[in-house]
VEXLOMAR-592265 format. One record per residue (C-alpha): residue in one letter; x, y, z. Coordinates in steps of 0.001 Angstrom, whole numbers, plus 500000, padded with zeros to 6 digits. Layout:
residues N
<node code="a" u="X" v="Y" w="Z"/>
...
//
This chain:
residues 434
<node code="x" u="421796" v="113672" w="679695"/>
<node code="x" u="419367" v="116023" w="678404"/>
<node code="x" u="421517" v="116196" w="675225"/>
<node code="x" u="421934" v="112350" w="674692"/>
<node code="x" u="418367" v="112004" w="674507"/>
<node code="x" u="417584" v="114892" w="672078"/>
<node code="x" u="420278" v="113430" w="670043"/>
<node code="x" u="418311" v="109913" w="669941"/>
<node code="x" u="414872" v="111283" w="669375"/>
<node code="x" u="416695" v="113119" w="666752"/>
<node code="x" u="418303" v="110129" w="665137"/>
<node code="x" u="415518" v="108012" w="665282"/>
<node code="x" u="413243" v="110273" w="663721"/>
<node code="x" u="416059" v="111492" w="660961"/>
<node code="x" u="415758" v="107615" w="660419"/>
<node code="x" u="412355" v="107247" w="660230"/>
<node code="x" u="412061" v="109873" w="657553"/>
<node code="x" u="413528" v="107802" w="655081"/>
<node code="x" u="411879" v="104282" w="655818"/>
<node code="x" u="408433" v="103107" w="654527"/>
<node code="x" u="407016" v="099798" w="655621"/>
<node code="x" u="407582" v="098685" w="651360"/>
<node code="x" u="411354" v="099922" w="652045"/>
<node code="x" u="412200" v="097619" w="654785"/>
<node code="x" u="409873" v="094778" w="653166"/>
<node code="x" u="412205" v="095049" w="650666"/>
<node code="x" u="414970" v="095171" w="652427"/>
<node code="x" u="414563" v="091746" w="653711"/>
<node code="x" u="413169" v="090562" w="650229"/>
<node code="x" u="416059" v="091462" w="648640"/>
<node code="x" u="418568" v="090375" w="651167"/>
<node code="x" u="421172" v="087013" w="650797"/>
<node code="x" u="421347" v="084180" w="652484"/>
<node code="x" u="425101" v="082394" w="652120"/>
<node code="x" u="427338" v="079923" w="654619"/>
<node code="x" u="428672" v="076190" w="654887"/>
<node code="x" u="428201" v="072872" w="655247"/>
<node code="x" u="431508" v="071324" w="657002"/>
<node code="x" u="432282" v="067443" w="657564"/>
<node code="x" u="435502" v="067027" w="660267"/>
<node code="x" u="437083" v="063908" w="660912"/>
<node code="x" u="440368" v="063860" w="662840"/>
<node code="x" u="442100" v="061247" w="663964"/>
<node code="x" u="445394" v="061671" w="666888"/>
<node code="x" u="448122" v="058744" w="667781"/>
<node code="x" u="450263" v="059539" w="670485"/>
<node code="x" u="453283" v="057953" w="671181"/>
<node code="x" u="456475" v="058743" w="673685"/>
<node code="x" u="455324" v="059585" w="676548"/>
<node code="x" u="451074" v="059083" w="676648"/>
<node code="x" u="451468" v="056027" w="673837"/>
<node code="x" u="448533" v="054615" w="674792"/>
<node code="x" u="446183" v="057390" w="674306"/>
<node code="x" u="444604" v="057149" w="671079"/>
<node code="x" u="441959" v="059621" w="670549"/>
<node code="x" u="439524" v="060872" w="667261"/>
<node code="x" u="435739" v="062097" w="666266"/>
<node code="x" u="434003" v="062908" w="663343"/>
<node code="x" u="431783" v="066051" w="663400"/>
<node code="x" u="429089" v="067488" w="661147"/>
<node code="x" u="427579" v="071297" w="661024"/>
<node code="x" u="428727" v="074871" w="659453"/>
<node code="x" u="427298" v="078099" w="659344"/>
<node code="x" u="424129" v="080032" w="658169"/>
<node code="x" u="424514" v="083226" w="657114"/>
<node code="x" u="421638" v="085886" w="656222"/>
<node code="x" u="422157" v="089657" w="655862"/>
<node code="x" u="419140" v="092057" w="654573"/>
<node code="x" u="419889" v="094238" w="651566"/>
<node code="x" u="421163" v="097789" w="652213"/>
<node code="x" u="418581" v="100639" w="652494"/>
<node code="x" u="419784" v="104265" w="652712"/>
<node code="x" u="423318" v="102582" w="653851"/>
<node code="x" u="421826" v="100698" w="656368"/>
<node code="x" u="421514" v="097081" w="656691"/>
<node code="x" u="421964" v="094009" w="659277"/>
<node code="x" u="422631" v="090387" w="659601"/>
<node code="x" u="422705" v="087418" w="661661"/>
<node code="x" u="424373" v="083732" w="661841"/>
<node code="x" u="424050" v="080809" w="663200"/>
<node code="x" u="426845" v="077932" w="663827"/>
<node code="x" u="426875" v="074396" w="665032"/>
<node code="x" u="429169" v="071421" w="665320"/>
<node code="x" u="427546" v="068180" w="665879"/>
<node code="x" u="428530" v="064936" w="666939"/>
<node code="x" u="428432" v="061818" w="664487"/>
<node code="x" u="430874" v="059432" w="665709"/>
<node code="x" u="434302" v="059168" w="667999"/>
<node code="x" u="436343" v="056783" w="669994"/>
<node code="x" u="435936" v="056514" w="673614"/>
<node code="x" u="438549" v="059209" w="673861"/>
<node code="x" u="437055" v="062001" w="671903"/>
<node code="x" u="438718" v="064781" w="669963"/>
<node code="x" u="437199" v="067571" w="671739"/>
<node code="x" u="438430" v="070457" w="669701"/>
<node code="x" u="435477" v="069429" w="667192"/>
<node code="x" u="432810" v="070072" w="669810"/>
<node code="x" u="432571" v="071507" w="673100"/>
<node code="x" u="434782" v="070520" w="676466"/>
<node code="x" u="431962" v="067726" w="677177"/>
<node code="x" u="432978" v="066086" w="673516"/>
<node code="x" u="429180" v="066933" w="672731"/>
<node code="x" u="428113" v="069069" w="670109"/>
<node code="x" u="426944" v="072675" w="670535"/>
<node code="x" u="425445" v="075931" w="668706"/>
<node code="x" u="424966" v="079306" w="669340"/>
<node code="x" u="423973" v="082683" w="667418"/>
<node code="x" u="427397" v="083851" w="666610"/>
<node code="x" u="426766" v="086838" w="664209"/>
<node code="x" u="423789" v="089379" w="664812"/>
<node code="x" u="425307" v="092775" w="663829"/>
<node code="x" u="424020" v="096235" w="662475"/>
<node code="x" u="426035" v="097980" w="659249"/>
<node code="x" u="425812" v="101920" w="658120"/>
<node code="x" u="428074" v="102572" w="654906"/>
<node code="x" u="428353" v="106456" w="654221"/>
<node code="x" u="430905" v="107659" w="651121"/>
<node code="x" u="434184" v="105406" w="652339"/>
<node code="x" u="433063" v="104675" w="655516"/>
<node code="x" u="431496" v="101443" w="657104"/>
<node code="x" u="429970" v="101440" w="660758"/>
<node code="x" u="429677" v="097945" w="662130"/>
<node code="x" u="428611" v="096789" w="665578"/>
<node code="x" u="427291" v="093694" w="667168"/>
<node code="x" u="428221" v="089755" w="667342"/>
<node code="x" u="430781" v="089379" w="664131"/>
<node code="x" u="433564" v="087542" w="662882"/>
<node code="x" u="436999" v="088796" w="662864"/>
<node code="x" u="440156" v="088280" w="661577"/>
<node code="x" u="443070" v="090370" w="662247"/>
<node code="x" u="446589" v="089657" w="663580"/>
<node code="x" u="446214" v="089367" w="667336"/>
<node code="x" u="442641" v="088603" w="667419"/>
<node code="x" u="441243" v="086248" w="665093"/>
<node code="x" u="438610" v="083500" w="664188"/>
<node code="x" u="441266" v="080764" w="664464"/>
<node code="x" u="438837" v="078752" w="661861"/>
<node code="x" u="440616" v="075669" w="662623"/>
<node code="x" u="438196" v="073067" w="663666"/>
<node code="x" u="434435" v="073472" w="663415"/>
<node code="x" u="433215" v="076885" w="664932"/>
<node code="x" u="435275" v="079764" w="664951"/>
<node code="x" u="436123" v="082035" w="667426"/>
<node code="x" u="433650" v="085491" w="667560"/>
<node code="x" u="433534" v="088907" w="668834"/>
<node code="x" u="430835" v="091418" w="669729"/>
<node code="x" u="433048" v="094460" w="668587"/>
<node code="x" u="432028" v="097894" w="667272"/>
<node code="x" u="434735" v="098897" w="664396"/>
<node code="x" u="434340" v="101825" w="661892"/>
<node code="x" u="436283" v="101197" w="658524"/>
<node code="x" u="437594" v="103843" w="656219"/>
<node code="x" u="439424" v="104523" w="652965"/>
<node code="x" u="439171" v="108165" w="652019"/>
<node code="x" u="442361" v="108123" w="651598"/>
<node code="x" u="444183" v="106812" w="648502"/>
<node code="x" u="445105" v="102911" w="648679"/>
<node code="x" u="444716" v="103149" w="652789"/>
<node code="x" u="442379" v="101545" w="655030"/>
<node code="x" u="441556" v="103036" w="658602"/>
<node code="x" u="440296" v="100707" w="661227"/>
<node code="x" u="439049" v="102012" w="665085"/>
<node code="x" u="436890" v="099584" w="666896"/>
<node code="x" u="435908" v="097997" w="670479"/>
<node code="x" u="435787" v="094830" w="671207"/>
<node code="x" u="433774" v="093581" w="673922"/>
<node code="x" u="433439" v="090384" w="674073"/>
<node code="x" u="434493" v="086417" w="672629"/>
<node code="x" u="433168" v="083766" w="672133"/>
<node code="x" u="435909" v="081155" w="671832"/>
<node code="x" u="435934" v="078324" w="669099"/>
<node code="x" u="435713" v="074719" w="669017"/>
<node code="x" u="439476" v="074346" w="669056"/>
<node code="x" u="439774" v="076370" w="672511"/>
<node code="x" u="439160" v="072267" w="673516"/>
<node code="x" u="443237" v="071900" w="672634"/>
<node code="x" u="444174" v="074220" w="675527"/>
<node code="x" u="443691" v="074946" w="679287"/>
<node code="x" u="445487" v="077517" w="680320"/>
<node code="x" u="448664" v="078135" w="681560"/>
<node code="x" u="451672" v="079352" w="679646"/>
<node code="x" u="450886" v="077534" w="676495"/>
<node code="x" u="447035" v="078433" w="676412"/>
<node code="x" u="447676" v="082245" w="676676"/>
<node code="x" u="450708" v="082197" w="674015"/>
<node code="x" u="448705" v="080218" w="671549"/>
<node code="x" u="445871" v="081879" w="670989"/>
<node code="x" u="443590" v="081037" w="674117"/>
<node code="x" u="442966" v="082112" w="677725"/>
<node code="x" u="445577" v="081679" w="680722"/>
<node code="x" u="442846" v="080435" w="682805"/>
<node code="x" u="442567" v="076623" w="683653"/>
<node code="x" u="439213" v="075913" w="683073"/>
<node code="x" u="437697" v="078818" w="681177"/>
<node code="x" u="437409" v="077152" w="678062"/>
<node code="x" u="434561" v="074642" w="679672"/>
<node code="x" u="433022" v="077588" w="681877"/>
<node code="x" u="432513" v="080231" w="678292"/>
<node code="x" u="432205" v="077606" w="675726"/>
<node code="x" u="429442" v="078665" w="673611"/>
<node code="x" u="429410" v="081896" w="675571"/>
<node code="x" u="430170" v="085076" w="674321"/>
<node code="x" u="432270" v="086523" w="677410"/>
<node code="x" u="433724" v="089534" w="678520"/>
<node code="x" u="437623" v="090331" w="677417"/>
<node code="x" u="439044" v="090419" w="680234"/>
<node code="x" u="437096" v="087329" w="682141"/>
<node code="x" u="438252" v="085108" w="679097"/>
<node code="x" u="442051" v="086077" w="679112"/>
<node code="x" u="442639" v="086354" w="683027"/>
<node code="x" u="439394" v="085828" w="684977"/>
<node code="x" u="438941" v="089569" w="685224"/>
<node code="x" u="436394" v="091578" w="684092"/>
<node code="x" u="437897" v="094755" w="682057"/>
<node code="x" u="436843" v="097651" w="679848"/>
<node code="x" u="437628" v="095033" w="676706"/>
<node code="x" u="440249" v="095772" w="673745"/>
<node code="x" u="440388" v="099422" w="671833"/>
<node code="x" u="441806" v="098621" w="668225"/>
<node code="x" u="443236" v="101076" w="665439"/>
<node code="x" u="444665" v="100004" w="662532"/>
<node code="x" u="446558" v="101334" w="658760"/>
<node code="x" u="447298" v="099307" w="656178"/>
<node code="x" u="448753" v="100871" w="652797"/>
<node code="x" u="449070" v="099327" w="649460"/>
<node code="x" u="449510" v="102644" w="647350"/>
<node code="x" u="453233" v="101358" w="646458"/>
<node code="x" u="453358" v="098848" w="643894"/>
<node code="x" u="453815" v="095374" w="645487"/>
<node code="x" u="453897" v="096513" w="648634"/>
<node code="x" u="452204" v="095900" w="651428"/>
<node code="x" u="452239" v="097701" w="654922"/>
<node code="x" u="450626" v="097667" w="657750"/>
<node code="x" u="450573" v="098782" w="661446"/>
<node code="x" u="448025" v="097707" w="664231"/>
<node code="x" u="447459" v="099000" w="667747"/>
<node code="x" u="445353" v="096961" w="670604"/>
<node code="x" u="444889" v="098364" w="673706"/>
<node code="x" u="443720" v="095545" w="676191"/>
<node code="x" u="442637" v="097474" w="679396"/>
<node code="x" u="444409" v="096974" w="682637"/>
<node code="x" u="446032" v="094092" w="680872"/>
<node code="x" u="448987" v="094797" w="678115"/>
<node code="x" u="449090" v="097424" w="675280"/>
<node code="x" u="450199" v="095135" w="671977"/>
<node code="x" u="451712" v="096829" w="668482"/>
<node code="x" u="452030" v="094777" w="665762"/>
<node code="x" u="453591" v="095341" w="662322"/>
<node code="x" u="453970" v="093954" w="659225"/>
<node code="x" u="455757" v="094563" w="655819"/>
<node code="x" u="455451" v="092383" w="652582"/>
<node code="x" u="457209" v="093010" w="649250"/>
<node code="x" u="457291" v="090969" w="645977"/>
<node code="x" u="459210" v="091900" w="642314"/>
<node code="x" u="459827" v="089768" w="638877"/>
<node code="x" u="462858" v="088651" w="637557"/>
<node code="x" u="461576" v="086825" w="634787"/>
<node code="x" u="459509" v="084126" w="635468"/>
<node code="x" u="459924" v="084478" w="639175"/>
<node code="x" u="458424" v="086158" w="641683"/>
<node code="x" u="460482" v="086620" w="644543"/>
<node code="x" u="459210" v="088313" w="647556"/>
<node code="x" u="460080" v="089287" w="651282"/>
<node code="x" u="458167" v="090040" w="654601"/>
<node code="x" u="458838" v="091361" w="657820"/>
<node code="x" u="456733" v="091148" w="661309"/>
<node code="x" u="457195" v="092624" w="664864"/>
<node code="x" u="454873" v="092312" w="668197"/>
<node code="x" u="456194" v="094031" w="671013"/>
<node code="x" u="453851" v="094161" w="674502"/>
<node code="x" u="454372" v="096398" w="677580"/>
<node code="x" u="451440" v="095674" w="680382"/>
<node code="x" u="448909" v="098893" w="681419"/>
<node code="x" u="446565" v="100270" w="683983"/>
<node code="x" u="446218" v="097874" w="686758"/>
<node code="x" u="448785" v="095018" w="685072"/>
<node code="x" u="446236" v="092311" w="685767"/>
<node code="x" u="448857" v="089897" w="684100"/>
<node code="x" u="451794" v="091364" w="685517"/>
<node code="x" u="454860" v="092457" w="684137"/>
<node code="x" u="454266" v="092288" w="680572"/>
<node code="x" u="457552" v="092762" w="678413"/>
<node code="x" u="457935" v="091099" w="675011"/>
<node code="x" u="459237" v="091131" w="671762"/>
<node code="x" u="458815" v="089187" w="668620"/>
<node code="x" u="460073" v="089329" w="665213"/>
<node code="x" u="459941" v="087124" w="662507"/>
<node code="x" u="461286" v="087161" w="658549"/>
<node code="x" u="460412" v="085207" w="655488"/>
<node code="x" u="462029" v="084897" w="651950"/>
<node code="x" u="460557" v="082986" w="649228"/>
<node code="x" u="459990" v="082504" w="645596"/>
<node code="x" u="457186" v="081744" w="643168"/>
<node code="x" u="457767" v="079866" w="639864"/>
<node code="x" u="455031" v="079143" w="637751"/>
<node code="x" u="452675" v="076994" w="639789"/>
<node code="x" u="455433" v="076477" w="642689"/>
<node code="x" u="456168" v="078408" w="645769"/>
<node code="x" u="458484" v="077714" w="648380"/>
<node code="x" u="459854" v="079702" w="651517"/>
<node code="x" u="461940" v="079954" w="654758"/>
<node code="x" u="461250" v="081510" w="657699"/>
<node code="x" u="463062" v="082928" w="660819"/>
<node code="x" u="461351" v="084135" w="664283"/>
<node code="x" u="462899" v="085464" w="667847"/>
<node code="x" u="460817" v="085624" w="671026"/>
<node code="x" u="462603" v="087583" w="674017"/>
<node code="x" u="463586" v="085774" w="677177"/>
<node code="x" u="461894" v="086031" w="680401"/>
<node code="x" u="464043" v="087853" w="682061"/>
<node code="x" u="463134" v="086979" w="685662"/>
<node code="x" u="459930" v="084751" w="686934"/>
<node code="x" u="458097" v="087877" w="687517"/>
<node code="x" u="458487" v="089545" w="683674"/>
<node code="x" u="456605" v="087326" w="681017"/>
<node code="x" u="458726" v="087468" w="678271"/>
<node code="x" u="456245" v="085625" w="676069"/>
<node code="x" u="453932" v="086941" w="673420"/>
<node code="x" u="450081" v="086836" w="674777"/>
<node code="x" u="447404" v="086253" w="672278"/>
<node code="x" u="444289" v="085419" w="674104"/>
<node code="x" u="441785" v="086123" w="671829"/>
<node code="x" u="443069" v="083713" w="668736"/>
<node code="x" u="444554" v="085632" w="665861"/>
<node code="x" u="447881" v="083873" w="664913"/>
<node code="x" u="449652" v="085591" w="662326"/>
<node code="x" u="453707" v="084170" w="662751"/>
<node code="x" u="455403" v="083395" w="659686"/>
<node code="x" u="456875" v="080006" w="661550"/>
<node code="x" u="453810" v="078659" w="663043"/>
<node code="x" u="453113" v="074940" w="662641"/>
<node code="x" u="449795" v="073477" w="661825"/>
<node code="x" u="449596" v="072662" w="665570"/>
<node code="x" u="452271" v="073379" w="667843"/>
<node code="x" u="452812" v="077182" w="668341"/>
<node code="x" u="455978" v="077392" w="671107"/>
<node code="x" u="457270" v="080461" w="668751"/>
<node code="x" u="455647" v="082533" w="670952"/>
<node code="x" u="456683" v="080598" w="674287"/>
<node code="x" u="459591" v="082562" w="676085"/>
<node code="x" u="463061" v="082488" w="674575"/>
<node code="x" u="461724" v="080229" w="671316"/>
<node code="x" u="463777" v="080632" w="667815"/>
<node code="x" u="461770" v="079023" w="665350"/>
<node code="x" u="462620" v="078384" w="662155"/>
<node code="x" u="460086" v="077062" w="659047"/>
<node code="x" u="460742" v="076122" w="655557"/>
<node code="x" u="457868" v="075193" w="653121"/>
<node code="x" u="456741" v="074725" w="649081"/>
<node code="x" u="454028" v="074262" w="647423"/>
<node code="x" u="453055" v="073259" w="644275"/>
<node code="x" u="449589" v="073646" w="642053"/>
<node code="x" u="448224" v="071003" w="639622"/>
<node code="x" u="446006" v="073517" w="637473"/>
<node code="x" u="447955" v="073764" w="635066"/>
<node code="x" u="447633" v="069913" w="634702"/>
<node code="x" u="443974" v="070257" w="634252"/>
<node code="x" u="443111" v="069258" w="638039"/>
<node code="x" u="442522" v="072027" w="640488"/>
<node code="x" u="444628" v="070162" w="643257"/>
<node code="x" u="447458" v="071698" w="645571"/>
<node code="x" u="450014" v="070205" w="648126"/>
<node code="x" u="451509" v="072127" w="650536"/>
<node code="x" u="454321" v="070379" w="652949"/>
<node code="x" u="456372" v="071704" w="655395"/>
<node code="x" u="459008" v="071567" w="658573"/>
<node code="x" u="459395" v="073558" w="661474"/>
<node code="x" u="461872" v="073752" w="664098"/>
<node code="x" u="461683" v="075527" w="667581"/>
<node code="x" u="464941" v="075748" w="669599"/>
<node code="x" u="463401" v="076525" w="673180"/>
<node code="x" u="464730" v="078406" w="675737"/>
<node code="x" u="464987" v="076851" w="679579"/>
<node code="x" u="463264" v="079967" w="681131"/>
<node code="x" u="459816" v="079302" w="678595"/>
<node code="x" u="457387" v="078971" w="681030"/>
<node code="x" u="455798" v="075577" w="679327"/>
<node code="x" u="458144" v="072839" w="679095"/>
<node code="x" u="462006" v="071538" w="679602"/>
<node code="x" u="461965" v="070624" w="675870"/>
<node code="x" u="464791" v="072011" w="674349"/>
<node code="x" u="464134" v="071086" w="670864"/>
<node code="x" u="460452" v="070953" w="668940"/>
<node code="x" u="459748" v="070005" w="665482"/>
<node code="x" u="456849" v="069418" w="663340"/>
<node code="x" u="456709" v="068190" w="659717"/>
<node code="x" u="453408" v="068018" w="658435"/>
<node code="x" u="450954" v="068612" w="654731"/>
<node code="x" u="448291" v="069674" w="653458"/>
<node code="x" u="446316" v="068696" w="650445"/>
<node code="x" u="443188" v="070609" w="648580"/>
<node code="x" u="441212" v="069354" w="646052"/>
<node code="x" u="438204" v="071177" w="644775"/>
<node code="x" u="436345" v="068869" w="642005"/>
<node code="x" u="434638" v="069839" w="638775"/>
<node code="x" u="431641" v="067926" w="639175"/>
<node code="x" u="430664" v="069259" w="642074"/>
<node code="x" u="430917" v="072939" w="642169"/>
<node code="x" u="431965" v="075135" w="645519"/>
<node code="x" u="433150" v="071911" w="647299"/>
<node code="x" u="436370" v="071425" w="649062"/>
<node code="x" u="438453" v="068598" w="650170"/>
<node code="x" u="440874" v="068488" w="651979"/>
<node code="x" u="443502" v="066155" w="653642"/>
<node code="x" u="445851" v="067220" w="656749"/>
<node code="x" u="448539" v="066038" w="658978"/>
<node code="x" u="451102" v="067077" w="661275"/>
<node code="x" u="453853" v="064925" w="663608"/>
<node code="x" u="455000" v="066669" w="666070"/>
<node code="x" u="458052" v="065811" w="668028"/>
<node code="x" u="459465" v="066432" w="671489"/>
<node code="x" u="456134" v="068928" w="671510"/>
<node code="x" u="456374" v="068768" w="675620"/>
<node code="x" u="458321" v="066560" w="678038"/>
<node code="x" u="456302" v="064822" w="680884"/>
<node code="x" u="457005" v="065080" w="684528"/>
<node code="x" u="459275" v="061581" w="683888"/>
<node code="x" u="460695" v="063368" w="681053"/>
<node code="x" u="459400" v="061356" w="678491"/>
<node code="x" u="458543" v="063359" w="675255"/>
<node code="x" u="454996" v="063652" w="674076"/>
<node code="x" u="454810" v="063128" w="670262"/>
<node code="x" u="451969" v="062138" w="667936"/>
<node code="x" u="450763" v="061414" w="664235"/>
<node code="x" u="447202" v="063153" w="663727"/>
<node code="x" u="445313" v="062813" w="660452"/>
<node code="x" u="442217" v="065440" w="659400"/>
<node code="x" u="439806" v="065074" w="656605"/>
<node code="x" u="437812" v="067788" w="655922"/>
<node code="x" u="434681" v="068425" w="653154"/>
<node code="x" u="433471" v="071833" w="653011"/>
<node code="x" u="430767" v="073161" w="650665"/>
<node code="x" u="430299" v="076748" w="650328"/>
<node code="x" u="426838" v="078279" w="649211"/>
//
């Protein structure tokens, strides 16, 4: 004990050394303030088996970002998000604003940064975004962390990541799940419920996924680059007392002319730890993807397998609790390629008008999910979702985006009558960057 607090008086003289009150006044001075101003309107038909539910809202808000200048390495910053209400049907789309349909803010970045040589220290309320936990920046708010990461690249065309995360704060679009199978494989918590108990909240780990407090997530991550057009990368979480998850990733592009073909390859596999607060954790997903780029064009396929539950008692399924959604077949909306047993299978293009002299691109798309009986979710054997997406960024009015959405899924779940659940949803979306 003794020790730690020599160590801090040390540190905190060492640091005092080198500030002045004209240092940190310029600090702040010379700091920048940045973020977004985002207008959501979505708008969701069912039909099948809940035709009569009919349901939209229109949201306003964004983000505030401010971050002091860096002094001897050191610097901090804070930010501030908020949805807010404008207008909805009597059945509102709550994955723009919290699970009472009203709108909601909260102080979702307030972090501390030391860069030394290659290294960056980073700790406090911040936004991620890495394969198996993510910001999911899908709606209005994002998902956030309170993590503690150190960053490194000493060595040549390599990045080092080690970090703890703590604790999450989950997203507007946490409103589109509550629990159960499908909540825990698509990015959300198990729990029924939690999403209205934490909204807004930043929450322990563990009490988000399960309802369990636990020591949070340790992270560790490589990614190399140094051969040309490759890509690799290899991450490590360690969820305690929950499940130990690996995921990798390879991408690889050449040119034959005037195409650009390229390849990439992903794997998840999960094994539970420690206590096995889940249970028997044990799961494996892969997925491929082929495609080409020609000129302004770009078109794919993709290919994923999830493993089988192998009995009621082994979960089979890939759990992402804390957003982060990197598959190669995901859809827009539905997600069942990590659900049990689930082949999935995408193809997509898109195509880019700059060359046109308008700075618009359309993306459209298909995917297919051949479920297995055993996935936990649903007795659908068969889920599909075409959908687009449209961005337009215009020259009169610079850093602004538009964009137009939509997705139809089909067969997405079977009721208790077995009726399939299907819908056509519609999103507009304006988003100015400063």
């Amino acid at each position: 004990m003794n020790k730690k607090i020599l160590l801090s008086v040390t540190t905190i003289a060492t640091l005092s050394s080198t500030l002045s009150a004209d240092s940190v006044a310029t600090m702040f001075k010379d700091g920048k303030v940045d973020g977004q101003i985002r207008s959501f309107y979505i708008d969701r038909a069912y039909e099948g088996g809940i035709s009569s539910t009919h349901r939209n809202g229109l949201a306003v808000g964004g983000k505030l970002r401010y971050e002091t200048a860096s002094l001897n390495g050191l610097s901090a910053g804070v930010g501030f998000y908020t949805t807010q209400k404008v207008a909805s049907s009597p059945t509102v789309d709550k994955t723009l604003f919290n699970s009472n349909g009203d709108g909601y803010s909260l102080l979702g970045e307030a972090f501390l940064k030391y860069e030394i040589g290659n290294t960056i220290l980073k700790g406090g309320r911040q936004k991620l975004d890495t394969p198996l936990a993510g910001s999911d920046d899908a709606r209005m708010v994002p998902n956030l962390f309170e993590a503690y990461l150190a960053i490194n690249n000493d060595l040549a065309d390599t990045t080092l990541i080690a970090g703890h995360v703590t604790a999450f704060a989950p997203g507007s679009f946490a409103n589109a799940y509550n629990g159960g199978a499908l909540g825990a494989t698509a990015g959300y918590t198990a729990v029924a419920g939690n999403t209205a108990k934490h909204q807004g909240d930043f929450t322990n780990m563990g009490e988000w996924a399960i309802g369990e407090n636990t020591s949070g997530v340790s992270v560790v991550s490589a990614t190399y680059s140094g051969i040309e057009n490759v890509k690799l990368q290899a991450w490590d979480y360690y969820a305690w007392d929950i499940l130990n998850a690996i995921y990798l990733q390879a991408d690889a592009s050449f040119k034959t002319g005037s195409i650009t073909p390229y390849v990439a390859a992903q794997y998840i596999g999960e094994s539970e730890i420690g206590d096995k607060k889940l249970g028997d954790v044990d799961s494996t997903f892969w997925g491929a993807k082929a495609g080409a780029k020609y000129s302004n064009f770009n078109a794919y396929v993709a290919y994923s397998n999830q493993s089988d539950n192998t009995s009621a008692a082994v979960n089979g399924g890939t759990i992402t609790p804390w957003g982060g959604m990197p598959a190669f077949t995901q859809g827009m909306v539905t997600r069942h390629m990590f659900l049990a047993g689930t082949k999935a299978t995408k193809v997509a293009g898109s195509y880019n008008f700059k060359n046109l002299g308008t700075n618009l691109s359309v993306t459209a798309y298909y995917v297919s999910f051949d479920m297995d009986t055993n996935n936990g979710y649903t007795d659908t054997t068969t889920a599909t979702e075409p959908g687009f997406d449209i961005k337009y960024y215009p020259t009169t009015v610079k850093n602004l985006q538009l964009r137009f959405r939509g997705n139809f899924p089909r067969d997405f779940k079977h009721t208790a009558n077995s009726q399939s659940v299907d819908w056509n949803e519609y999103r507009f979306i304006a988003n100015y960057n400063f």
